[in-house]
C-alpha positions as CSV (number, residue, x, y, z in Angstrom):
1,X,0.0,0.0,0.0
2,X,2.8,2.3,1.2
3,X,4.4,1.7,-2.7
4,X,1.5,2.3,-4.3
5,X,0.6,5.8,-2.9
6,X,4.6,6.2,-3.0
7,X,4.0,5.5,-7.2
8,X,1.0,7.6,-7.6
9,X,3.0,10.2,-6.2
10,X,6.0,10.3,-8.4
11,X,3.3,9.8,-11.4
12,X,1.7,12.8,-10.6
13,X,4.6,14.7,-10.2
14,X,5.6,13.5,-13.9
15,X,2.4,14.5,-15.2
16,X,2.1,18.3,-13.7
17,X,5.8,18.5,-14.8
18,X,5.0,17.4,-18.7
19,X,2.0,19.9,-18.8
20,X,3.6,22.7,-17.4
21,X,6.2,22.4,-20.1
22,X,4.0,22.4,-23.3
23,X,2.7,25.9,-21.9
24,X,5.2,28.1,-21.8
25,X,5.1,30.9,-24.4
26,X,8.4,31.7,-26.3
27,X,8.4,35.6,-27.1
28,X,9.1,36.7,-30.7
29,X,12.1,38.2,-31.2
30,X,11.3,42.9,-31.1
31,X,12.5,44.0,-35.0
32,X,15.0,46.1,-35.4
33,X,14.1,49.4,-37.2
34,X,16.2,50.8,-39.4
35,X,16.7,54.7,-39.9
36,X,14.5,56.5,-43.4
37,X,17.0,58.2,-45.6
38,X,14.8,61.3,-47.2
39,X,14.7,61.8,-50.2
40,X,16.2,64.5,-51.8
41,X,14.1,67.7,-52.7
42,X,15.8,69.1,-56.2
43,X,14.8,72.3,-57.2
44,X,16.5,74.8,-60.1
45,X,16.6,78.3,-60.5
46,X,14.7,80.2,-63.2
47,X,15.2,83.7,-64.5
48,X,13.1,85.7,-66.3
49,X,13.7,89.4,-67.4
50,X,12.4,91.9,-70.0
51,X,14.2,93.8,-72.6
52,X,13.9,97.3,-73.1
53,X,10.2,98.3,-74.0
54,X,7.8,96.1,-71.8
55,X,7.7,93.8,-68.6
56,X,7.1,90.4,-67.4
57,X,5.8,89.4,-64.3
58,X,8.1,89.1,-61.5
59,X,8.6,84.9,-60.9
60,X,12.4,84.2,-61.1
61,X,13.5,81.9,-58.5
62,X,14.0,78.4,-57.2
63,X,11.5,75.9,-58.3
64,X,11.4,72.1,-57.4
65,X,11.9,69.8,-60.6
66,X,8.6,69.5,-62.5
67,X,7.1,72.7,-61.5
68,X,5.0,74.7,-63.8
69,X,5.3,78.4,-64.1
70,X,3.4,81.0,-66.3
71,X,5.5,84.1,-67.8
72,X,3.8,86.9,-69.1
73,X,5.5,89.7,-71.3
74,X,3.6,92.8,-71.1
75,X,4.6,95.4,-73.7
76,X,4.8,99.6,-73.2
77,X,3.1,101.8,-74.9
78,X,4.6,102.5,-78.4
79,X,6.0,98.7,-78.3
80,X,5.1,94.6,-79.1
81,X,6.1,92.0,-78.1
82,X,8.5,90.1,-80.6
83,X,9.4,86.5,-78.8
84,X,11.6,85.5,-76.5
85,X,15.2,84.6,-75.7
86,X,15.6,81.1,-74.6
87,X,12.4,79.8,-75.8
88,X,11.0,78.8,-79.2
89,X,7.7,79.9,-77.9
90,X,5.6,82.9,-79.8
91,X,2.8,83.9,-77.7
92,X,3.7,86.7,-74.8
93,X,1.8,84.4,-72.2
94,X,4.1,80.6,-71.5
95,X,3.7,78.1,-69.5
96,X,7.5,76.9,-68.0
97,X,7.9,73.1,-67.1
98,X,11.2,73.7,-64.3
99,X,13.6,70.6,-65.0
100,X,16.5,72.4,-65.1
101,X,18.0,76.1,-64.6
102,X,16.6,78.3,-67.4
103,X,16.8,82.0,-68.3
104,X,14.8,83.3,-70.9
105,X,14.1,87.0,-71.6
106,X,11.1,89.3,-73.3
107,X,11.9,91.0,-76.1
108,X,9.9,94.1,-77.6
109,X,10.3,96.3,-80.8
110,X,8.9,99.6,-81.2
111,X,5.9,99.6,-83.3
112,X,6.7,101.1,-87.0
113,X,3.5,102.5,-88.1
114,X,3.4,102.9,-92.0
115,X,2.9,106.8,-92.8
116,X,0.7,107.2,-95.6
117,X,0.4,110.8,-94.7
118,X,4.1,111.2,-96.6
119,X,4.9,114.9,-97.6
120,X,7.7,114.7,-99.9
121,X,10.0,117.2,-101.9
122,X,10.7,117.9,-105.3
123,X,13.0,115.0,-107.5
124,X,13.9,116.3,-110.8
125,X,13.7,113.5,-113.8
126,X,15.0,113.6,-117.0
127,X,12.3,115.6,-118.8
128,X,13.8,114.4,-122.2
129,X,13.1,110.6,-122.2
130,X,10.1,111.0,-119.6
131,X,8.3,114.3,-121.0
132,X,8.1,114.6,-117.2
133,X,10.8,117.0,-115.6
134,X,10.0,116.5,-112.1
135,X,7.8,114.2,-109.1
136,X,6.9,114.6,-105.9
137,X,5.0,112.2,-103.6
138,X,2.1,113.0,-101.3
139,X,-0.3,110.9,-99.2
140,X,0.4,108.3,-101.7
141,X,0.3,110.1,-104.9
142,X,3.2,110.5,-107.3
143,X,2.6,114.2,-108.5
144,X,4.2,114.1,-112.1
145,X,4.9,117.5,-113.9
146,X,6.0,118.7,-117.2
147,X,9.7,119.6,-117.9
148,X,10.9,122.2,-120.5
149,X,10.4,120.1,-123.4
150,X,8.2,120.3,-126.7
151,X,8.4,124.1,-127.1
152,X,6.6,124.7,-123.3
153,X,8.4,126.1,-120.4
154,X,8.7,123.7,-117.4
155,X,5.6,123.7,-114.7
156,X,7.0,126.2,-112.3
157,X,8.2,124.4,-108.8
158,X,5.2,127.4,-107.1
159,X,2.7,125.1,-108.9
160,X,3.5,121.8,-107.9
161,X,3.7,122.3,-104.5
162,X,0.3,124.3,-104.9
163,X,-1.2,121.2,-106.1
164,X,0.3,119.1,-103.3
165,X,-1.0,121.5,-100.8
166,X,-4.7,121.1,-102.0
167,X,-4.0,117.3,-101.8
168,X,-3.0,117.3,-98.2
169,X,-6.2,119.7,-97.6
170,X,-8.4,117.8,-99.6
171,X,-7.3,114.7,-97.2
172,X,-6.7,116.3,-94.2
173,X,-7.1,113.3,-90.8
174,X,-8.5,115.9,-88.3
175,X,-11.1,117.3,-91.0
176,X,-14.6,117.6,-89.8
177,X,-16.4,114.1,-90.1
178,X,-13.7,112.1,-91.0
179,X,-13.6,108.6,-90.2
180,X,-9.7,107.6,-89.9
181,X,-9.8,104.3,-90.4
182,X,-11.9,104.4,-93.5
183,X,-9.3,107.3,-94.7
184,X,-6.1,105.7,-93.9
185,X,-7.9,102.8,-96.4
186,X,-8.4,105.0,-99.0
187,X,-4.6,106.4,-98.7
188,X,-3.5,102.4,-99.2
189,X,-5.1,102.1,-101.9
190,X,-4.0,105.5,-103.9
191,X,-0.4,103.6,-102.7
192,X,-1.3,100.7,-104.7
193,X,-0.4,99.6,-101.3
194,X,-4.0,97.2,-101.2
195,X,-7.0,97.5,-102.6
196,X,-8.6,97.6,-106.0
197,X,-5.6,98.4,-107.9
198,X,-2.8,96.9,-105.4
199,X,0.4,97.0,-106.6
200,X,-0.2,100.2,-108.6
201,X,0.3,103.9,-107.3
202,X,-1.8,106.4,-108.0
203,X,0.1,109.3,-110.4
204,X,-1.2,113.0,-111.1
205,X,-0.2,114.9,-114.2
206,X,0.6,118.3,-114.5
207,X,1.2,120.0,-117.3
208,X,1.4,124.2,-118.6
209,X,-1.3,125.2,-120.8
210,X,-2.6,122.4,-122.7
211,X,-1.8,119.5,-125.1
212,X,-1.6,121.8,-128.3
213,X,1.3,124.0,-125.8
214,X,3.6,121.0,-126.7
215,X,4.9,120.0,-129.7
216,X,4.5,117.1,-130.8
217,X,1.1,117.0,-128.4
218,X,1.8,114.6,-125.9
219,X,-2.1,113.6,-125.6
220,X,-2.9,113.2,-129.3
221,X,-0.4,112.9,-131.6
222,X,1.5,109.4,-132.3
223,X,5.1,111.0,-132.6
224,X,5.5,111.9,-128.8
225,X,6.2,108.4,-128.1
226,X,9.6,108.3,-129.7
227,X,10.1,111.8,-128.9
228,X,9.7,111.0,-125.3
229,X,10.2,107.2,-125.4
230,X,9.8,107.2,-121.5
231,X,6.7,108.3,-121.3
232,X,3.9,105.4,-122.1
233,X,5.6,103.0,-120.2
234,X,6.3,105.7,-117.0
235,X,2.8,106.7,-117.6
236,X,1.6,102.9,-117.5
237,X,3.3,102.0,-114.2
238,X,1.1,104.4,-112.7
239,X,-3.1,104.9,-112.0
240,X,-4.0,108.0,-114.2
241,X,-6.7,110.0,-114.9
242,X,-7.2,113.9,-115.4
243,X,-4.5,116.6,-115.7
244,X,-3.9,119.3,-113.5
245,X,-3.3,122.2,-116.0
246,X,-0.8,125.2,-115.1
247,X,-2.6,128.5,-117.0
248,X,-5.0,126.2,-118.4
249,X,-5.6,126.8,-122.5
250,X,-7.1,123.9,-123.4
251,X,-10.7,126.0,-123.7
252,X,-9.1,129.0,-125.1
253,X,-7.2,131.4,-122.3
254,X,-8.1,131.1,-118.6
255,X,-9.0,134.4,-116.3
256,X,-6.5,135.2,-114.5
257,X,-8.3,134.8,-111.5
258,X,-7.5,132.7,-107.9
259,X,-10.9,131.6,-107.7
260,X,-10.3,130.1,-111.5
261,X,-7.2,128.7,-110.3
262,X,-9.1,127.1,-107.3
263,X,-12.0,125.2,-109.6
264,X,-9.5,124.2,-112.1
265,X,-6.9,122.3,-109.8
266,X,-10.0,121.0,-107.5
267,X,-12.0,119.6,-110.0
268,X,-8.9,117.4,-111.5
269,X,-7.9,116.6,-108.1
270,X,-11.1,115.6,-107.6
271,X,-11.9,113.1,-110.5
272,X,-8.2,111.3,-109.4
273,X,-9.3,111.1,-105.9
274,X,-12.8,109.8,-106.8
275,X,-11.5,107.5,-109.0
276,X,-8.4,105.7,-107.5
277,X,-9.2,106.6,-103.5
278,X,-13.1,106.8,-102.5
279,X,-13.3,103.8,-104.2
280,X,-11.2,102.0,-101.8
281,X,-12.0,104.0,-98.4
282,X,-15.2,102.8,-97.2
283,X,-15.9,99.3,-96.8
284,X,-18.5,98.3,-99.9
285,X,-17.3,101.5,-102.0
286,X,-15.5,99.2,-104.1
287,X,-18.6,98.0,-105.8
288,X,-20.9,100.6,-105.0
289,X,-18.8,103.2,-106.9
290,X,-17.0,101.2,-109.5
291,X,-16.6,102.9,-112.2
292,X,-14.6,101.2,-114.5
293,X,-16.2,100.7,-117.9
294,X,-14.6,97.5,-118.3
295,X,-16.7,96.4,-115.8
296,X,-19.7,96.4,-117.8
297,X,-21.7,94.7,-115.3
298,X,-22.0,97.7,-113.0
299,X,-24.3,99.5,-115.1
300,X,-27.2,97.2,-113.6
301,X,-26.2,97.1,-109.3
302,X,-23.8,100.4,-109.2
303,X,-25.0,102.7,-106.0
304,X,-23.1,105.3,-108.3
305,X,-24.7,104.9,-111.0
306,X,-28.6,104.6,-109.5
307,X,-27.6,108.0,-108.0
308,X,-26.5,109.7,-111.5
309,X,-29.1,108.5,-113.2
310,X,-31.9,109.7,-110.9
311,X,-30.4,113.2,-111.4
312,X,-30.2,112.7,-115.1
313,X,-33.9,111.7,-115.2
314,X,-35.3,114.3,-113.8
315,X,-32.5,117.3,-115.4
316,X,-30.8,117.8,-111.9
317,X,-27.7,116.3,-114.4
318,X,-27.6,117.3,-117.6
319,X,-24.0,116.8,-119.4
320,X,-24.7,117.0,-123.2
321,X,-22.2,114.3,-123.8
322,X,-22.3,110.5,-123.9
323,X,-24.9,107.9,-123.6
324,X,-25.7,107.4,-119.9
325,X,-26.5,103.9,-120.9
326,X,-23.3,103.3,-122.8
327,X,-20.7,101.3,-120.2
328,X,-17.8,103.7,-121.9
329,X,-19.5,107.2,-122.0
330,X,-21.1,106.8,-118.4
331,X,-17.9,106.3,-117.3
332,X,-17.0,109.5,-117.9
333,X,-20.0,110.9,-116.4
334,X,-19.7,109.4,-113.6
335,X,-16.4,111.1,-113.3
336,X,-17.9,114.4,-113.4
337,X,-20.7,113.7,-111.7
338,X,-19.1,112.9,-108.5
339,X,-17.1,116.6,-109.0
340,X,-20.2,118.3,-109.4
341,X,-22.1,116.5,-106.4
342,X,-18.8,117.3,-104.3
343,X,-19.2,121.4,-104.8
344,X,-22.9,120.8,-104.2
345,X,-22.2,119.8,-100.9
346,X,-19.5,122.0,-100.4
347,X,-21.4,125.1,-101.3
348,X,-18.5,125.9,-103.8
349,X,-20.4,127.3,-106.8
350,X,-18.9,130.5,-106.2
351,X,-15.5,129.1,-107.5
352,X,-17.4,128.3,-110.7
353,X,-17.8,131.2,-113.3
354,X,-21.1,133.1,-112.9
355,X,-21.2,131.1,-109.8
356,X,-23.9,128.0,-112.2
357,X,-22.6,125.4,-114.2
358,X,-26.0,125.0,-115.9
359,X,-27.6,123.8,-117.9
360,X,-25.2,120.5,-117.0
361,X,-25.5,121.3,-113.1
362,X,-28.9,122.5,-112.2
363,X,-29.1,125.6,-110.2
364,X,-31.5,124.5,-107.9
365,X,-29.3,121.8,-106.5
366,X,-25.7,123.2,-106.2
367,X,-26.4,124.2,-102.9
368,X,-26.2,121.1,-99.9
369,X,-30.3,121.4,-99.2
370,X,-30.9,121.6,-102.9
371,X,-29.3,118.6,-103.9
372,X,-30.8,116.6,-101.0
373,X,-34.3,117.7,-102.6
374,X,-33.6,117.0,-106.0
375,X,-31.1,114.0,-106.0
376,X,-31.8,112.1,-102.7
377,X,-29.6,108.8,-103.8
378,X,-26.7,111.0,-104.8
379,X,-26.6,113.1,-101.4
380,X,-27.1,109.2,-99.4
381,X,-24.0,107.9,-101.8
382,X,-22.0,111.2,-100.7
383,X,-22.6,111.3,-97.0
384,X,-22.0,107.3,-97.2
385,X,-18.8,106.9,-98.8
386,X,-17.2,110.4,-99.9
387,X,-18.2,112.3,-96.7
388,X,-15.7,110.0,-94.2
389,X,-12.8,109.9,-96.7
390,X,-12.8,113.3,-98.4
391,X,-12.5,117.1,-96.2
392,X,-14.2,120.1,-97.3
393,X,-11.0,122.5,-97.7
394,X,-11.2,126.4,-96.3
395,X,-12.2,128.6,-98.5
396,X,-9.6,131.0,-97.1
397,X,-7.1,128.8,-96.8
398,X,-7.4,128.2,-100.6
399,X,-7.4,132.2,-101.4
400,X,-4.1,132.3,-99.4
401,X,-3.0,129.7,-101.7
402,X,-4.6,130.8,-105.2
403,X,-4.6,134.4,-105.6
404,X,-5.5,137.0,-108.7
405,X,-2.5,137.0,-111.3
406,X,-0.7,133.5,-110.2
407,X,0.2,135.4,-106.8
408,X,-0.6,133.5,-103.2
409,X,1.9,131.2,-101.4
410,X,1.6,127.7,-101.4
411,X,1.8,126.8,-97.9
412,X,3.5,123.2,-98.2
413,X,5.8,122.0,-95.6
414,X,7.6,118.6,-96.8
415,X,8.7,116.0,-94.3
């Protein structure tokens, strides 16, 4: 008995000892942490300036890599914006990806504005091959005058720059009612600078006395070409019309007189203008007053001619010449009716002799409210496309200029 309890014993003790051994917890081993390396922020530096004329906005620096920046040139007054140095980019406003140091720089030029309003001087030619002794250029007219050749004395130097004045009056920027824009239009395209005729300038003849004053006559007669073998192809480089006379003899002798002087030089002036400007100034004038007989189509849609022939219908217009309905002839009424529809609106009948033109301008409508009465479409067409192109000259100024016995100063100042 004593050996059994004495077994039991050491049994037991066996079996606490083996469970209390499959218990025990092992702990896992604490991990060691290691130290984070950063990494390393790169940034680069950009620089950004403006040349001389403008600004950018002020962003030069340090940027971290991939940054995007906008850069905005901003040009001064009187300046544009041209590109930029360091970029191939165009446009003043750029967007800058930053992956590396970069410097770029505004550049600017100072804005060259085309002056059509040119006053030039006096350029002697050789009157011997050109008929032509002499030129001068103003708002985009070549004013072309007669040398001493063909028995006629030369067109004095007083003359030409009378007839450059009346051109600079006739198209003066700060005249009442004038519409620059549509102005500066109609001075490209006497230029040949755009328009209608592009590529061809606009030329005004002057001459002394009239075609029969030369010898052989320059306007009729065959033989001037090989005296003056210059002259058709000088003459066809250019957009011609009327001649400015000097003592004008072509209807017998002139009076004497400044107010003569004044209607001769204005009316000639005139038709060029009309012709190879106004048509060209205001947008749609280049249809509405074609004029071109060439154009035969015109005859049917012309503004210009609707207008002339109401005031033919109903006698406000009557020339004595041509067929109105004749492409060729109306042409050249159309030429004179835009003179006589200018001095109507002018008032300027008292440059004309006996102060009427009629029976081919109507006295009742040579005064602004006349014509409005008796030719309604003609004074629309005017104030439409003549009005904002063309200024109504001083009377003064022009007596100044044109006085009794080829006296008055000329009053033109070139460049």
């Amino acid at each position: 008995m004593k050996n059994l309890i004495t077994i039991f014993i050491v049994s037991f003790l066996i079996s606490c000892s083996s469970d209390s051994a499959d218990s025990v917890s092992v702990p896992e081993p604490t991990p060691i942490s290691k130290p984070v390396t950063p990494t390393p922020v790169v940034k680069y530096t950009l620089s950004v300036t403006a040349g001389e004329g403008g600004t950018v906005n002020n962003i030069s620096g340090e940027y971290e890599t991939g940054s995007t920046v906008t850069v905005t040139a901003t040009p001064s007054e009187g300046y544009e914006f041209t590109g930029w140095e360091g970029s191939s980019e165009t446009t003043n406003s750029i967007s800058l990806t930053i992956n590396s140091n970069t410097t770029i720089k505004a550049l600017f030029q100072v804005i060259v504005t085309a002056n059509y309003y040119n006053s030039g001087d006096i350029i002697e030619m050789d009157a011997s091959k050109f008929f032509f002794g002499n030129y001068l250029e103003v708002y985009g007219v070549k004013l072309i005058a007669a040398g001493a050749v063909g028995g006629q004395e030369a067109v004095p130097d007083t003359w030409i720059y009378k007839t450059a004045q009346v051109y600079k009056l006739l198209l003066d920027k700060e005249g009442a009612g004038i519409n620059k824009e549509d102005q500066e239009n109609m001075l490209k395209t006497l230029a040949g600078v755009s328009g209608w005729h592009e590529g061809i300038q606009t030329g005004q003849r002057i001459a002394y006395g009239g075609g029969d004053s030369y010898s052989p006559n320059f306007l009729m007669d065959p033989n001037s070409l090989t005296e003056w073998p210059q002259y058709e192809p000088f003459s066809d480089g250019l957009k011609l019309d009327d001649m400015v006379w000097y003592k004008n003899s072509s209807h017998g002798d002139s009076p004497l007189t400044g107010d003569n002087d004044i209607n001769e030089i204005l009316e000639h002036i005139l038709h060029t203008l009309h012709r190879f400007g106004v048509r060209g100034g205001v947008t749609g004038s280049e249809l509405a007053l074609d004029m071109e007989w060439e154009d035969r189509g015109y005859l049917e849609n012309n503004e210009l001619f609707k207008a002339m022939k109401e005031a033919y219908d109903n006698g406000t217009f009557s020339p004595g010449y041509g067929d109105i309905n004749d492409p060729e002839g109306a042409a050249v009424m159309l030429k004179e009716y835009q003179y006589l529809i200018t001095f109507a609106m002018w008032d300027f009948s008292e440059f004309w002799e006996n102060a009427s033109l009629s029976p081919e301008w109507n006295d009742n409508s040579k005064t602004p409210q006349g014509f409005q009465e008796n030719n309604p479409l003609g004074y629309a067409l005017y104030n439409k496309y003549f009005a904002p192109v063309i200024s109504k000259p001083s009377k003064e100024i022009l007596r100044t200029i044109f006085k009794d016995n080829d006296q008055g100063e000329h009053g033109y100042i070139a460049d």
